[in-house]
Every structure is written in C-alpha cells, then in structure tokens.
N, C-alpha and C positions, 0 to 999 in steps of 0.2 A: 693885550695878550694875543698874540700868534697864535690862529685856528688850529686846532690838530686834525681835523678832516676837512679836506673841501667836502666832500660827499662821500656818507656814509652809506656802502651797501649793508646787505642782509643776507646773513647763512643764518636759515632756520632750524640747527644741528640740534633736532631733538626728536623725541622719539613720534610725535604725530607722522613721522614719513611714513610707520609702521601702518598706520591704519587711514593714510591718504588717499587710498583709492577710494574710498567710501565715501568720498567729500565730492569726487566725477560727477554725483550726479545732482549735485547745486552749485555745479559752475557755471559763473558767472561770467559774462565780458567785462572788459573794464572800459567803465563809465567815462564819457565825455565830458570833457567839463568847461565852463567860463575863466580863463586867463585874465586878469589886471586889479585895477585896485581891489575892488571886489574882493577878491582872492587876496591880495596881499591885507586886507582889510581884518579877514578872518583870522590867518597866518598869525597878525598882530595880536588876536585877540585871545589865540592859544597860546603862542606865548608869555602874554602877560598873566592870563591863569595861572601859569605852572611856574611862575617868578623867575622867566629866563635870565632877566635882567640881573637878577643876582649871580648869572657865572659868572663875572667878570671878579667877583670876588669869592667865588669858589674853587680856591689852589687846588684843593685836596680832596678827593672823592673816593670811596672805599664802598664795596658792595659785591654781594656773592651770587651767584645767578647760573642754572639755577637750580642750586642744592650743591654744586659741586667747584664751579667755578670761583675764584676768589680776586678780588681784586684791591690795590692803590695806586689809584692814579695821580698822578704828579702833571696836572694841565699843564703848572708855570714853566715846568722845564720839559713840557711831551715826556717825561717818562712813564711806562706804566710795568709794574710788577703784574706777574700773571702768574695763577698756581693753580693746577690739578693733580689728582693723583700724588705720582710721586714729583710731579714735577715743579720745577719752578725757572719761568723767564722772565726776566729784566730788558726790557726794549728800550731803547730811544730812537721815538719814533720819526726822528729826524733822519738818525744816522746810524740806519741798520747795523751795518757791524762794530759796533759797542754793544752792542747785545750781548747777554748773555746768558747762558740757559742748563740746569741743573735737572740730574735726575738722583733721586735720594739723595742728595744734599754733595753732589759729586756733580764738578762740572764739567758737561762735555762738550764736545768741539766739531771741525769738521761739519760733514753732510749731516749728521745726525745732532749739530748746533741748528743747520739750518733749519731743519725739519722742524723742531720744536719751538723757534720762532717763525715761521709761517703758520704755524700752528696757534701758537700765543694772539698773532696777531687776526688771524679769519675770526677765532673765539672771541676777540677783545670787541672786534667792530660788529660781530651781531649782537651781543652780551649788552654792549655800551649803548647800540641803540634802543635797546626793551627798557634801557635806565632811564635816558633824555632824549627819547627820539623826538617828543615834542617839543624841543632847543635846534633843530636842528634844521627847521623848514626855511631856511633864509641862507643855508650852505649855496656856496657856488654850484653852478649845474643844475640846480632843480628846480623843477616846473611846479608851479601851484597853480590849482584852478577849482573853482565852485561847481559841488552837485548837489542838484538833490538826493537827500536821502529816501530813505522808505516812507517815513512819518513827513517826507515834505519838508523838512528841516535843510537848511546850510550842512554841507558838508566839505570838507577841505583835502582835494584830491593832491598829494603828491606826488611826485614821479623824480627819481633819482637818473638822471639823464648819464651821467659818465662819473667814471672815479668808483673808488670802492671795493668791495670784495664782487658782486654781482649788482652790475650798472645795467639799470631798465626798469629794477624793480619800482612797483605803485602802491601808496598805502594809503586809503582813503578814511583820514579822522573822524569818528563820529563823535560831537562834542555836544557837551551839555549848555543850558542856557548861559551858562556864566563861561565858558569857554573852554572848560576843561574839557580833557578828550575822557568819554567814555568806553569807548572801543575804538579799533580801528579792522578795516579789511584788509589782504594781503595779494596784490599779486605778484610772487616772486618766483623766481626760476626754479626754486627747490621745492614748492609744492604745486602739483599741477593740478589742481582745483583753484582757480580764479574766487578771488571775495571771501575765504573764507574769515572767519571774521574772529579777531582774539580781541579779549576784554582788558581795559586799565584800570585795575578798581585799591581800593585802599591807599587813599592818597598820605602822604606825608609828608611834615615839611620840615625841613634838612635845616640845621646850624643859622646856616646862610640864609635862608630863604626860600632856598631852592626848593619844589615840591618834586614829590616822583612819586610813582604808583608804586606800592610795592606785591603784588600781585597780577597778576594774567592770568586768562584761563582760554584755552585756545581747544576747540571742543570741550571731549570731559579730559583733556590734560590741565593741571595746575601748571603755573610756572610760577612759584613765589620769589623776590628779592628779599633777601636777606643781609644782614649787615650793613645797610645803609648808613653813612654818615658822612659829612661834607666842614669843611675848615678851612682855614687860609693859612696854617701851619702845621706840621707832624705834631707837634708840641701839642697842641688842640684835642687832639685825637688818640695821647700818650703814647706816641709812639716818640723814644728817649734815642735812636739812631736813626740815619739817613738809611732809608732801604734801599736806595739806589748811587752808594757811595763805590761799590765794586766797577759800575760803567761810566764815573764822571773821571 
C-alpha cells in the first residue's frame, strides 16, 4: 500500500496555546541524541508494541479527536472524509482537486473550496498523528536517535526533518518496558515551551490489531479519542455506501 505521508508534521490546534506561557518556565532544550542501530533498534520495538505491523491490513480507520473532529479514512485509496462543525470535506489526498467540501450539507466551490480543504487537511495531519504517531517513525525524513530519559531509561528522540504541515518538529517517546509509549515531549513550532510533555494512556486494540491510545493529557488538558475502529472494509464497520463516491 502507497504511504500517505512521507512525513507527518504537527499543528497542536488546541486550546493549551491559551495557557502556554506558563509552561516558559520549564523549558527545556531539546536533547541530543545517539543516531543508528541503536535507535532503529528501539523505533522497532515501539512499533511492534502498538501492532504497526497490522496497518498493512487496516483499509479503514474511523476516529474523532478531539471531541469535535470526526474522521474515515480510506488508507487503500488515500481518501479521507473530515467533518466539523457544519462542515464536511472529502480529500484525495493524491489529487487535490477532487476534493470536495460542504458546509451544512451545501457544497461550495471556489476560494472558499480551498479554504476548507487546507483546513481539512492541517486538522487531518495533526488529529491523525495523536492516533498512530507511533506507526509513523520509519516515514522518510526522519531522524531517530537514543536519549536518556530522567529515570535513566531509553528514550526515542524523533525529529521530522521535511514534509508536513510544520517540518523541524521533535517528539521524544517515553516508553514502557514492553515498548509501548507512555508519553511523549514536544518540541514544535506552536508551542514555545520546549519538552512539554503529553501522555498516551488507555491503550486499545482495534479489529486489526492495531493498538492506539485512546486518551492524552497534555498539562491539565484532556484530549480523549473517541470512536475508534479500524477494518479492511466499509462493510465491517456498517457503513452500507461508499462515503467517498462523490470524488471517485
């Protein structure tokens, strides 16, 4: 199956920006780390935690994020439906203009088409990485390397070198013995406190295999995933039409 990201940036479009100043004063630099096997060594081993192995037979991914955001993603064919508010867009994420994009169930065109799909898609690619971002450490572009963490532990520093919505950002895994991530730090362009640090917690595991957190908590913000489920058909998942028969 055809990746749909080389490399996934991060817009952290939630309301912690509100109370990000307050985070100035346990900024952190971002840590140096050990590049090679090593590193890929770990990579492999969050991986295998979280049953990446099983995308290759997860067509179908469905999940809301967060509270508000809604999604079906269609891996096989890159398409992915996106709905908030009153809105709703249909991307194929191949070939932009097949898109198309609806407000109260009216669909519009022009400048105000585009808008709401670069809209659709900044939201899909930070949304998408809080779902599977630990599937995602082996994308083209990105640098992996070993730190220590605080307790002394392996830690798995990524770095999103190009591509993306915001290319540079670092998120440094902090995993549990078995491999799974139980938090990660963040340094990205939209918050300017370095390290802060959101949590992965309430694991589950999807149809397929796939496991995903369905919860974060990033200060005292929740961010729960809701409506998780994953299949390798619509049928699967009782959805009885193609949701993206209007852009094929």
């Amino acid at each position: 199956m055809k990746a749909i990201f080389r490399v996934l940036g991060v817009i952290v479009a939630i309301p912690v920006l509100l109370f990000a100043g307050a985070y100035l004063i346990y900024n952190k630099p971002l840590p140096e780390g050990t590049s090679g096997p090593e590193a890929d060594r770990l990579a492999n081993k969050m991986m295998a935690a979280v049953g990446a192995e099983n995308m290759d037979k997860t067509n179908i991914l469905t999940w809301t994020f967060p509270g508000s955001h809604h999604y079906v993603w269609d891996r096989k064919r890159n398409l992915v439906e996106v709905k908030w508010g009153n809105n709703q867009v249909l991307l194929n994420l191949d070939e932009w203009k097949k898109g198309k994009a609806y407000d109260d169930g009216k669909e519009v065109s022009g400048t105000e088409l585009d808008r709401k799909r670069g809209k659709a898609w900044e939201i899909f690619c930070n949304d998408s990485f809080w779902f599977i971002g630990p599937t995602k450490v082996f994308d083209e572009g990105v640098k992996r390397s070993v730190v220590k963490d605080e307790a002394g532990n392996d830690a798995l520093l990524v770095t999103y070198t190009s591509g993306g919505v915001t290319p540079g950002d670092s998120f440094l895994w902090l995993l549990a013995e078995s491999g799974l991530p139980k938090a990660f730090q963040l340094w990205v362009s939209v918050i300017p406190s370095g390290g802060v640090k959101a949590t992965w917690e309430d694991w589950n595991t999807l149809a397929t295999g796939l496991k995903v957190a369905t919860n974060h908590k990033l200060g005292p913000v929740a961010l729960p995933i809701t409506g998780t489920a994953a299949a390798d058909s619509f049928a699967e998942l009782n959805i009885s039409e193609d949701p993206f028969a209007a852009i094929l």
